[in-house]
C-alpha positions, 0 to 999 in steps of 0.5 A: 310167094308174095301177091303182086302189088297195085296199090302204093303210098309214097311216104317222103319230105318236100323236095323229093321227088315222091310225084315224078316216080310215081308219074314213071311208074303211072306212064309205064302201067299205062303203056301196059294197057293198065289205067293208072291214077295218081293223087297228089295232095303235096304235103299233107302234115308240116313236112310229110308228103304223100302221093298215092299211085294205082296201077290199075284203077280202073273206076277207083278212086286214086287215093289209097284207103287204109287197110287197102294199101299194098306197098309203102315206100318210104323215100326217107325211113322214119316217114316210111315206117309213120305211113306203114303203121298208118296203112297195115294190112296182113300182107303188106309190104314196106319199101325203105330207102336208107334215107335219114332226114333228122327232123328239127326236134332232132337237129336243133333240139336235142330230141333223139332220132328213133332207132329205125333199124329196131323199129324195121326189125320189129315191123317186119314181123308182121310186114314185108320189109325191103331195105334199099342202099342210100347215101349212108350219112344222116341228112344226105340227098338220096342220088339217082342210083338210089331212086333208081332202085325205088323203080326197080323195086315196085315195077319188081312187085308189081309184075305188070309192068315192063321193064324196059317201059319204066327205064324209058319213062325214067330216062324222060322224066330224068334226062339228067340222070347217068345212065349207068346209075339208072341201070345200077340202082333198077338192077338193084330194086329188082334183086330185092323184088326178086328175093321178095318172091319166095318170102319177104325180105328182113 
């Protein structure tokens, strides 16, 4: 069994849209009679970007320390896996958009993009990993299926939020959105959660 989730990072790059997740999931805790608080620094390192969401903070601080954090999401994989070491505790979990953004070092100068798929394996000896479908190219934008599925996933983890609360946040926050993959991709996040109920996911 895996405790319910209440502290999340979201580890991405400029340009996605960590924030606005996080604000759908922040409305939806609050219309669960929850207090949520969000702190959005924007980027924090030349191209990392973190936002840090407390469902239920009552008069905590907003920002996750480490060792305090319960989930991270990774909205691209290598700055998931950055952040998960980054906020390890026993107990934790990592959410992993199949997202791959080659760093510059890598487009353009001949570096090597890690093996993610090693460094997740070797991870989640100790974390619980939770892979979700991206677009499957290198460099390719996550789609609203995709990020989508993100929602699904922590509302999944969490327990405390309604779902139908977080799809009509998201329906706000997205009005360009089709519905069809808005619902595909929650459908999606919440098998992953569900599976994550009896043991982590690998």
């Amino acid at each position: 069994m895996t405790r319910p989730v209440r502290r999340i990072v979201f580890a991405s790059l400029a340009g996605q849209p960590a924030a606005a997740l996080a604000r759908v999931l922040a409305r939806a805790a609050a219309e669960a009679g929850l207090a949520p608080a969000l702190w959005d620094p924007h980027a924090v390192r030349p191209g990392g970007v973190e936002t840090h969401l407390d469902l239920d903070a009552r008069f905590a601080s907003p920002r996750v320390a480490p060792g305090r954090c319960d989930l991270v999401v990774g909205l691209e994989v290598l700055e998931g896996l950055r952040q998960a070491a980054r906020f390890y505790r026993p107990g934790i979990h990592l959410g992993l958009l199949d997202v791959v953004v080659p760093p510059v070092a890598v487009a353009h100068g001949g570096k090597r993009y890690p093996d993610a798929d090693a460094l997740a394996r070797e991870l989640a000896g100790q974390v619980a990993v939770h892979r979700l479908p991206g677009p499957g190219r290198a460099g390719a934008p996550a789609e609203p299926v995709h990020l989508a599925s993100v929602l699904g996933l922590v509302a999944g983890l969490a327990g405390s939020l309604d779902h139908e609360a977080v799809l009509g946040a998201a329906r706000a926050a997205f009005p360009d959105w089709p519905e069809a993959d808005l619902a595909a991709g929650y459908a999606v996040g919440r098998r992953v959660a569900e599976g994550a109920r009896t043991g982590p996911t690998r």
